[in-house]
Every structure is written in structure tokens, then in C-alpha cells.
C-alpha positions as CSV (number, residue, x, y, z in Angstrom):
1,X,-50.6,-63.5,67.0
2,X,-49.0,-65.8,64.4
3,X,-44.8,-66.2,65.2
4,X,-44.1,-65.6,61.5
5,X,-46.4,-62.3,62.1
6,X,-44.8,-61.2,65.2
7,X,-41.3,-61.7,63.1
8,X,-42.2,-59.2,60.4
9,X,-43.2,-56.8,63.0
10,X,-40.2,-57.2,65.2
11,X,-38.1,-56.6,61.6
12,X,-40.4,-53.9,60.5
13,X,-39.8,-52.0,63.7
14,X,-36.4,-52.6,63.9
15,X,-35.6,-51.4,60.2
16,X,-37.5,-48.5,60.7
17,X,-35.2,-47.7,63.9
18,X,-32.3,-47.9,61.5
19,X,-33.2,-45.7,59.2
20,X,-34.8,-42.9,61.4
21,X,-31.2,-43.3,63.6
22,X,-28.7,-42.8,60.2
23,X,-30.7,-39.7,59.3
24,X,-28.2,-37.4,60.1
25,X,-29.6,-33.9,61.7
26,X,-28.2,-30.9,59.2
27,X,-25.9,-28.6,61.3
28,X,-24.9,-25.2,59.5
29,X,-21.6,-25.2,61.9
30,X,-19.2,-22.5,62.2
31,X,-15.7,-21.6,62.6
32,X,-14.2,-18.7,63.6
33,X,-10.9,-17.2,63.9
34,X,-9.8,-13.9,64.6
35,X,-5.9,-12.4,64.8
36,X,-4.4,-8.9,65.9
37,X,-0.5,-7.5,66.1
38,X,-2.3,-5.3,68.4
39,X,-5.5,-4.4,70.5
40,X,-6.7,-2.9,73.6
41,X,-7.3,0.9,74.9
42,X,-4.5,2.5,73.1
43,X,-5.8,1.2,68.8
44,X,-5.6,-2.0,67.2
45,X,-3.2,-3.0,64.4
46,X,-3.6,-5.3,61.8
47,X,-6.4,-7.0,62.5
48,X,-8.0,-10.0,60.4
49,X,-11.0,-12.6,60.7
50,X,-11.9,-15.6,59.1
51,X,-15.3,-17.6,59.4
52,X,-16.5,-20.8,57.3
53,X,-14.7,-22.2,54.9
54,X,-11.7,-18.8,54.6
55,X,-8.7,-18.0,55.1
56,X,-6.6,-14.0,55.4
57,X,-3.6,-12.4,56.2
58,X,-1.3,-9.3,56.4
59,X,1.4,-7.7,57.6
60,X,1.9,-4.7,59.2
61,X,-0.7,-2.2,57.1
62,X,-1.0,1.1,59.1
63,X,0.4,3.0,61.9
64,X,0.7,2.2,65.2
65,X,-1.0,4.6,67.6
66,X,0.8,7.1,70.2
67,X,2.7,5.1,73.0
68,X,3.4,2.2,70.6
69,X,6.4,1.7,68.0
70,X,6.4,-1.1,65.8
71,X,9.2,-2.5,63.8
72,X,7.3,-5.4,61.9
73,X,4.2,-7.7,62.2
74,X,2.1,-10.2,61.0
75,X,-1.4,-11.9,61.2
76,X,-2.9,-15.0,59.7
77,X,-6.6,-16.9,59.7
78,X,-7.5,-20.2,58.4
79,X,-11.2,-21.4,59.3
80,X,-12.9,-24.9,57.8
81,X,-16.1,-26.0,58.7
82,X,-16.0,-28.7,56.5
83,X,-13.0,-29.9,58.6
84,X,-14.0,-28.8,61.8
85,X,-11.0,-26.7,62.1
86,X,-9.7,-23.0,63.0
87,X,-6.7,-21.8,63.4
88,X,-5.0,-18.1,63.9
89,X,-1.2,-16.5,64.2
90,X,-0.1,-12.9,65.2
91,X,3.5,-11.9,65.1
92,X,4.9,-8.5,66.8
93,X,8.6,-7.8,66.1
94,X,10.6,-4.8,67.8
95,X,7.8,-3.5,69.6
96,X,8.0,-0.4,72.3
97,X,5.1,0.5,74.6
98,X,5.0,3.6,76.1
99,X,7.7,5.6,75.6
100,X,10.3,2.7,75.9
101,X,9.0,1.1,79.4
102,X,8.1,-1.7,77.9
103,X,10.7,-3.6,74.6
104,X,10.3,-6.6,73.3
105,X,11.7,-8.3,70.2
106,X,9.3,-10.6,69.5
107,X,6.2,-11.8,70.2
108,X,4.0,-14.9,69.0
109,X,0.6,-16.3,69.5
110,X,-1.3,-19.4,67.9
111,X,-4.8,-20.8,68.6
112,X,-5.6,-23.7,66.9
113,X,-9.0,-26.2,67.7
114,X,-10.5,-28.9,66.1
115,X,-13.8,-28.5,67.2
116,X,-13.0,-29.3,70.7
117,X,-10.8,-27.5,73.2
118,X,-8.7,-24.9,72.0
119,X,-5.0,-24.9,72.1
120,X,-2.3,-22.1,73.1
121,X,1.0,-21.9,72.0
122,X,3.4,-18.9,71.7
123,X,6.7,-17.3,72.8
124,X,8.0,-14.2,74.2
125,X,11.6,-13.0,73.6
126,X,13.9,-10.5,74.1
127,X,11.4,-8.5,77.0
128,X,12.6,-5.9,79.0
129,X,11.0,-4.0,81.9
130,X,12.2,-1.0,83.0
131,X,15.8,-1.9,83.4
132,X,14.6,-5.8,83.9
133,X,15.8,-8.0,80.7
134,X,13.9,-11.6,80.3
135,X,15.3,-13.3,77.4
136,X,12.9,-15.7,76.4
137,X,9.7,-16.1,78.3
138,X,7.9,-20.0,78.2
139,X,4.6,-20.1,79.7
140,X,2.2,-18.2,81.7
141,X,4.1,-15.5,83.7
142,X,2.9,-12.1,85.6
143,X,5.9,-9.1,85.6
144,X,4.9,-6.7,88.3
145,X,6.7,-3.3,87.8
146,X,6.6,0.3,89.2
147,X,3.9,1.9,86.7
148,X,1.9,-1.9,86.0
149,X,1.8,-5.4,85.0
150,X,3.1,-7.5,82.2
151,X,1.4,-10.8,81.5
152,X,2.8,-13.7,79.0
153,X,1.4,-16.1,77.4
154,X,-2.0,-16.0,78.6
155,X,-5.0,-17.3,76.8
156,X,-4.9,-16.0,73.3
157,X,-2.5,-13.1,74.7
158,X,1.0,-13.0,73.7
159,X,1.4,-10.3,76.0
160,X,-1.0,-8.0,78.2
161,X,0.5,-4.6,79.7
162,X,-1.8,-2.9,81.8
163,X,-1.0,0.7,83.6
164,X,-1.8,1.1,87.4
165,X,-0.3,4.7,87.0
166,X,0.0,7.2,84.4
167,X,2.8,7.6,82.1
168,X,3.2,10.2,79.9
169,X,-0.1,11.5,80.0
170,X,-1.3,7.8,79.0
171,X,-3.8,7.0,82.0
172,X,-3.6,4.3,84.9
173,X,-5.9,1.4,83.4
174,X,-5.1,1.3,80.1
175,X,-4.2,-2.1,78.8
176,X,-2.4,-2.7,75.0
177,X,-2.6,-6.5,73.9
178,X,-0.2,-8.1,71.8
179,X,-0.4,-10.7,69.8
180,X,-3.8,-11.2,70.2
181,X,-5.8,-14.6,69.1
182,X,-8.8,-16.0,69.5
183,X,-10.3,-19.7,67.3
184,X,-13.6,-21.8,67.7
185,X,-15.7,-23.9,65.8
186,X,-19.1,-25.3,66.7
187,X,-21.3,-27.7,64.5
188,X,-18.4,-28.7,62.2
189,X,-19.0,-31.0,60.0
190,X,-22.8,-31.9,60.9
191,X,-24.1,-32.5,64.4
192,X,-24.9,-36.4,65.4
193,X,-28.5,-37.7,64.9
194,X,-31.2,-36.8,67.3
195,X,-34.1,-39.1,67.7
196,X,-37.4,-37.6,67.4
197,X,-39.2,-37.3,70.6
198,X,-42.4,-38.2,69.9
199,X,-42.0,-40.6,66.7
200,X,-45.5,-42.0,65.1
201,X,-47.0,-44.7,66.5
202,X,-46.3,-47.8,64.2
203,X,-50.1,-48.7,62.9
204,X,-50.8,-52.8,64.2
205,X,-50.7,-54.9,61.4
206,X,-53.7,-57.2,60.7
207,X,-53.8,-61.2,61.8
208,X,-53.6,-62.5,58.1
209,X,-50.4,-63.8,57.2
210,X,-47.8,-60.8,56.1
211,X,-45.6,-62.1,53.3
212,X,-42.2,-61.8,55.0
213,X,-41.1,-58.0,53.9
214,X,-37.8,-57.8,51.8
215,X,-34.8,-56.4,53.9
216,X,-34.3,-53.1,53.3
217,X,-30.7,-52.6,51.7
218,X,-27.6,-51.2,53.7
219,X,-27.4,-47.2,52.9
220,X,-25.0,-46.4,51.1
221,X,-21.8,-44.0,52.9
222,X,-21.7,-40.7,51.5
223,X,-18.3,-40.8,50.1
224,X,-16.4,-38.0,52.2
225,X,-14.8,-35.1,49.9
226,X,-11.3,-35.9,49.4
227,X,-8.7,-33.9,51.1
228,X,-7.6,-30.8,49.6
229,X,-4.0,-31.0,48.5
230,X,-1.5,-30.5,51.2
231,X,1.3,-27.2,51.4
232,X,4.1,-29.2,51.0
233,X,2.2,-31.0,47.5
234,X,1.5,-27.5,46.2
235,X,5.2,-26.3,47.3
236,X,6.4,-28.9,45.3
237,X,4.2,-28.1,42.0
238,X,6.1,-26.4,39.1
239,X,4.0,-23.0,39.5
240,X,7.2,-22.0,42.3
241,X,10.6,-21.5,41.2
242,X,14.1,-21.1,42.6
243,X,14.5,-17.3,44.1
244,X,17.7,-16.8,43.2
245,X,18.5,-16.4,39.6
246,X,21.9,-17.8,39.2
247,X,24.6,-20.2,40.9
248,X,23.7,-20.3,44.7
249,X,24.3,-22.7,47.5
250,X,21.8,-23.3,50.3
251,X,22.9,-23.0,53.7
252,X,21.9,-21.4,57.1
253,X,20.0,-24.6,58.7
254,X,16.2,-23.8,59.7
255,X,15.9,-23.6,63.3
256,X,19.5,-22.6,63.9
257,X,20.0,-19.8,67.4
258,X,20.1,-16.8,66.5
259,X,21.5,-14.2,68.6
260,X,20.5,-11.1,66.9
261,X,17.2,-11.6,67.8
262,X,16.8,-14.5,70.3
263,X,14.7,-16.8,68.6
264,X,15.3,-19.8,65.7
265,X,16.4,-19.2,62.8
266,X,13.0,-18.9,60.4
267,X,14.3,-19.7,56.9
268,X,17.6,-20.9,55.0
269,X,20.6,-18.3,54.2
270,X,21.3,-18.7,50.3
271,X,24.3,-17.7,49.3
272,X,25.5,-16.4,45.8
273,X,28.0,-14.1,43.9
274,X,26.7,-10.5,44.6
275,X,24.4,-8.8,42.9
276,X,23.1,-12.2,41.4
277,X,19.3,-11.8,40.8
278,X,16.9,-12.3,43.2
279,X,13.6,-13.5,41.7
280,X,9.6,-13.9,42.7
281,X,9.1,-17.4,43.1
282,X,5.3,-17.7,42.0
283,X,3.1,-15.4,40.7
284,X,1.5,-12.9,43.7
285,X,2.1,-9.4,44.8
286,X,4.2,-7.8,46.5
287,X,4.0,-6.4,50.5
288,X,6.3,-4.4,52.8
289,X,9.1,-4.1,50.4
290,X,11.8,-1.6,52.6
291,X,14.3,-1.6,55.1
292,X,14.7,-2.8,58.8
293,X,17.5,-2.7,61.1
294,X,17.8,-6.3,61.3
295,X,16.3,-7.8,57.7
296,X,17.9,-5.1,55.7
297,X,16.4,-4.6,52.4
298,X,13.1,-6.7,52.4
299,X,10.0,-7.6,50.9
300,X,7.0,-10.3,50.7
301,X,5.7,-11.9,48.1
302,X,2.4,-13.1,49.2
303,X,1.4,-16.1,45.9
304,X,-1.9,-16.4,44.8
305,X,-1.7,-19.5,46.1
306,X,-1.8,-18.4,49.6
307,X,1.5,-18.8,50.4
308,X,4.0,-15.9,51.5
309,X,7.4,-16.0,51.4
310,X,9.6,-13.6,53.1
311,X,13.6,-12.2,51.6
312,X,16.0,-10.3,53.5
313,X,19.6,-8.7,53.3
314,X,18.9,-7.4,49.7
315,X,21.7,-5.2,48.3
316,X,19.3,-3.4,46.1
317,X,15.5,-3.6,45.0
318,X,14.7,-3.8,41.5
319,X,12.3,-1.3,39.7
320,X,9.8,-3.9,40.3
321,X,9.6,-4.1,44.0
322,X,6.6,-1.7,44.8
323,X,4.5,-2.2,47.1
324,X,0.8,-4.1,46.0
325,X,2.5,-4.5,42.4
326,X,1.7,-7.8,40.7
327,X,4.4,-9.8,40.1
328,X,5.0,-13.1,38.3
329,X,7.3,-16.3,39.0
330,X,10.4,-15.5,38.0
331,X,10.6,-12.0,37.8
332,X,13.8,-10.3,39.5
333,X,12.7,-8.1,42.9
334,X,15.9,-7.0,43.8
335,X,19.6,-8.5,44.1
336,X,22.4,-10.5,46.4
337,X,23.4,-8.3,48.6
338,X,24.4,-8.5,52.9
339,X,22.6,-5.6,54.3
340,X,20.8,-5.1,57.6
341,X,22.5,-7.4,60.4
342,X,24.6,-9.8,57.7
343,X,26.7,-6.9,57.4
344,X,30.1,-9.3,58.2
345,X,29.2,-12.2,56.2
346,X,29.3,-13.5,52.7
347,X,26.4,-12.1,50.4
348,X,23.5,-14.0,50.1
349,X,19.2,-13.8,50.6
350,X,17.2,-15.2,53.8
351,X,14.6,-16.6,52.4
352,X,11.5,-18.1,54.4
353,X,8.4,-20.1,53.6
354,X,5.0,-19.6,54.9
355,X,2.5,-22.3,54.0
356,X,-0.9,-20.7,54.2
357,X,0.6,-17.6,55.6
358,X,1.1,-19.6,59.0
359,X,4.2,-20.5,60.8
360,X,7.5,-20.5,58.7
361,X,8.3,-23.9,58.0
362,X,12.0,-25.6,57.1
363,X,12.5,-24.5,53.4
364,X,15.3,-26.6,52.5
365,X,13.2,-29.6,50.7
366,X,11.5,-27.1,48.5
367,X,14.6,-25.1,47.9
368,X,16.5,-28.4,46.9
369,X,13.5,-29.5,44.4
370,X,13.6,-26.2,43.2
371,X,17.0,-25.6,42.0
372,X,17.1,-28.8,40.6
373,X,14.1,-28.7,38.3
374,X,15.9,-24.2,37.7
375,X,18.2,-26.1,35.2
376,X,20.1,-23.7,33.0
377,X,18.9,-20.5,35.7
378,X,21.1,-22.1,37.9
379,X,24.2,-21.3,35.5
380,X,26.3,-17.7,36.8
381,X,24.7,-14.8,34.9
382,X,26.3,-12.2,33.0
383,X,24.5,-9.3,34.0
384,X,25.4,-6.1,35.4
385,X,26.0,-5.8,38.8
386,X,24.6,-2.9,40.7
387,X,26.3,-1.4,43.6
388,X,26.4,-2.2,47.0
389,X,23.3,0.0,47.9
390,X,21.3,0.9,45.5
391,X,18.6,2.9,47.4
392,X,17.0,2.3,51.3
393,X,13.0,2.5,51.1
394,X,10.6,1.3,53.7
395,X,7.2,0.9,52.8
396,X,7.5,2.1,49.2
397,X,3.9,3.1,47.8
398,X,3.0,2.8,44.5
399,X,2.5,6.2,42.8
């Protein structure tokens, strides 16, 4: 065979291999994530799932079933298969399992994976056992007690109490999971190439000279979608606005101890004259406005955006704060106040940020923006004050 012959075939073969190896082999992919305040024998509460390219959240929506109170809670999903990404929270605050045998004041549970192994983190405070008190529990650890077992921190668990003998007419076996995640993803993002197993054999070119074939161009990358903005971008976008409607200082450092409830500090304390509005600060609706021992008066806004943001220690609710109402940026919820466990100190709103509904984040740098750009709002107002309790509702309903 000719050398200049033998050449074209050699390149002929070895474009061909090119091509049929950057053919990339179409995946579907998923992603899954799934979050629960609670689950096992006795009910599940609050439960939410996400799968391709979704995201949900709530808070505590129902009640909890016999053997289980519930002071507050919280879930959150996030799945991408585009990114190759899942990721779910549950919260569980004040909780009591049968009967009172088992407190805790918090529990927490995150899975997050990036298409590979999935990752665990969480934390357990303020347990107690019988007349056993564990302040904060880090890790995997087992609690063996007269009636069962407590497990922390396992797996997608926050917490795992399982009976071995009845109580209360609650049988031996029965397990109640809390804080209970679960995330995966498979396929993201298309799978890598598979050569075909039995390719067609290349036909053997004849022995008259073969004009040297042009080289076959480079393929051009797909251009990769560009990132979708990032939380703290849209957090610093003009659709949010300062929550308090008058002269206010920012204090109460993120992350601070707090001894109340045994865990960091999950927002910024802002402090103003009494009674100074407090207002939405993008447009959403409105979740869990009421009254806990600790929070005081509360409420959620969760923005259409995706975002929640959480206020506490309200002296009063405005007519406005009802549950599932709609609610634009700007518009006052309630008022200044020190209620719940801020009883002995100045008045003033905890306010917390939650980017996609996850983990509350340090709202200080979007706090700071936002006054700044608040202008004139951030002037004292002249309006009337109303007193120091207005009215106490938990879980108003909209009539």
C-alpha cells in the first residue's frame, strides 16, 4: 500500500475515533431530596420532597400526633440536576416525646451531595433523658435509658428514639425520627461517553492515490449555562428593604451563645424606639404568625424569591399579619416591642435570614446595605404607638 495511502487511513481512523469518543451519551439524571420535622411509627410532620431542577419548604403546618409536642419546625429541599446537586434541612424546636421522657430544644439535620458521597451534618441541644440533661450533643452518640434508646446524629437522623417497653399505652418498638433527611443525585449533568461495542467495520480504501482528506475542524464546546445568580446577589437587589420602618441600630452579632436556648445566635437583634414599625421586607406571604415562649410574638415572611426571613419579640401584630396573607415589601406586620424571652432588655426585632429557606446565614451585610439605600424611612416616625401588648395569637387563620 502506498505510504501517502496508509497516512489517510491512519488519519481517517483516527478522526473518526475522535468524534465517536466526544459524542457525549444523553443521561436524564436525577436528584432527590427529601426532609421531615418528624417521622416513624407514631405520624410524620412536615414533610417535603424535591426532585430535578426544584426546590420547597415549610414550617410547622399540622399537628403533631399523640406522645409528641412540638413548639416549632422547619423543613427545606433544594435539588439540581443541571448542577449535580441536592441538598435538604429539618429543624425541630422544643420538642417532647412521650409524655415528657424524652425534651429536647433543638434539633438539626442537613444532607448535602454533589453527585458523589453524601454528607451529614447536624446538632443536638438542650436533650434530656429521664432526669439525664446533655447540653449539646456533637456526633454519633447511643443514650440507653430505662424504657429505650436515644440515637444522635446518625445518618440523615437528627435523633432516633426507639421504645423497648411501653409507655403510656405507646408500645415497646415504636421508634419517632426527628429531623429526618435524606439527598442523592445520579446521572447529573450527563453521564461520560461510552464507546460502542461493536462499531462498523471501516470499509478498505482502494490502492489509487486518495487526495489527502481535509482535517476535520475542532468541535466546538457547548458553552455551559451560566450560573444562576447567587443569594447574597439577589439579597443585595432593591426588591428587599429594611424591616424596620424608622430609626434603628443593628446589633446582637450572628453567631453569638445564647443561653436561652443553647445554640448560636441565628440573626441580628435590631434595636428601635418602641412601637416603631416593623415592615415585610420583599413581597411574599406570610407563615406562622403567633406567639412562643421564647420568640414572643412572631412570624415568617417566606419572599417570592425563595427566601424566608424570620421576626421575633414583636410587641404587637398589625391587622396585616394573617397567616397565608400576601404581603408586599414594605408593608408594616407588626411593631418594636421585647416580648417572649427579651423581656429585660431594650425593645427591638430579631430578625433572621434564610437564603433559599436553608440555614440562617449572618444578616448584618444585607441589613447594612439595606438601611443605607431606606433613606428618608430611616428618619423617627410620628405615628401612634400602640401598647405594650396588643393581642397574643398563635397560628392565626385567615377567616
Amino acid at each position: 500500500m502506498p505510504v501517502r495511502t496508509l497516512a489517510a487511513l491512519v488519519l481517517v481512523v483516527l478522526v473518526a475515533g475522535f468524534v465517536v469518543a466526544s459524542a457525549p451519551a444523553q443521561s436524564s439524571g436525577k436528584a432527590t431530596a427529601t426532609a421531615a420535622v418528624i417521622t416513624g411509627d407514631l405520624g410524620r410532620v412536615t414533610r417535603v420532597r424535591a426532585s430535578g431542577e426544584d426546590s420547597a419548604s415549610s414550617s410547622l403546618s399540622a399537628e403533631t400526633p399523640e406522645g409528641i409536642v412540638l413548639g416549632d419546625g422547619f423543613v427545606s429541599v433544594v435539588t439540581s440536576v443541571s448542577e449535580g446537586s441536592a441538598e435538604a434541612t429539618a429543624e425541630a424546636n422544643d420538642l417532647e416525646l412521650f409524655g415528657g421522657l424524652v425534651t429536647v430544644a433543638f434539633v438539626q439535620r442537613k444532607a448535602v451531595t454533589t453527585g458523589g458521597r453524601v454528607k451529614y451534618s447536624g446538632l443536638v441541644s438542650g436533650l434530656t433523658i429521664g432526669d439525664e440533661e446533655y447540653d449539646e450533643v456533637k456526633g454519633t452518640k447511643t443514650f440507653q435509658f430505662e424504657q429505650g434508646v436515644v440515637t444522635a446524629n446518625q445518618g440523615g437522623a437528627g435523633l432516633i428514639v426507639e421504645l423497648t417497653s411501653e409507655v403510656d399505652g405507646i408500645p415497646a418498638g415504636t421508634e419517632v425520627v426527628v429531623a429526618d433527611v435524606s439527598a442523592s443525585v445520579s446521572g447529573a449533568g450527563g453521564g461520560s461517553a461510552t464507546p460502542d461495542p461493536d462499531p462498523d467495520p471501516t470499509a478498505t480504501p482502494t490502492a489509487e492515490p486518495t487526495a489527502e482528506p481535509e482535517r476535520t475542524a475542532t468541535p466546538t464546546p457547548t458553552p455551559r449555562p451560566r450560573n444562576r445568580q447567587s443569594w447574597r446577589e439577589r439579597l443585595m437587589s432593591k426588591r428587599f428593604v429594611f424591616p424596620v420602618g424608622g430609626r434603628a441600630t443593628i446589633g446582637g452579632p450572628f453567631g453569638a451563645p445564647r443561653a436561652s436556648t443553647g445554640r448560636p445566635h441565628a440573626g441580628n437583634d435590631i434595636f428601635a424606639d418602641f412601637g416603631t414599625p416593623v415592615v415585610a421586607v420583599a413581597d411574599g406571604e406570610l407563615a406562622n404568625v403567633g406567639t412562643l415562649p421564647i420568640s414572643g410574638n412572631r412570624l415568617w415572611v417566606y419572599a417570592d424569591s425563595g427566601d424566608q426571613f424570620f421576626y421575633a419579640h414583636l410587641s404587637a401584630f398589625s391587622a396585616n399579619a394573617v397567616n397565608r396573607r400576601r404581603v408586599e415589601a414594605g408593608e408594616v406586620l407588626g411593631y418594636v416591642g421585647n416580648t417572649g424571652d427579651a423581656e429585660p432588655t431594650p425593645p427591638h426585632v430579631h430578625f433572621e435570614i434564610h437564603p433559599n429557606g436553608g440555614d440562617a446565614v449572618d444578616p448584618n451585610p444585607f441589613l447594612v446595605a439595606w438601611q443605607k439605600r431606606a433613606g428618608s424611612a430611616s428618619r423617627p416616625d410620628t405615628a401612634e404607638r400602640p401598647g405594650t401588648l396588643v393581642e397574643v395569637r398563635d397560628f392565626i387563620e385567615e377567616q
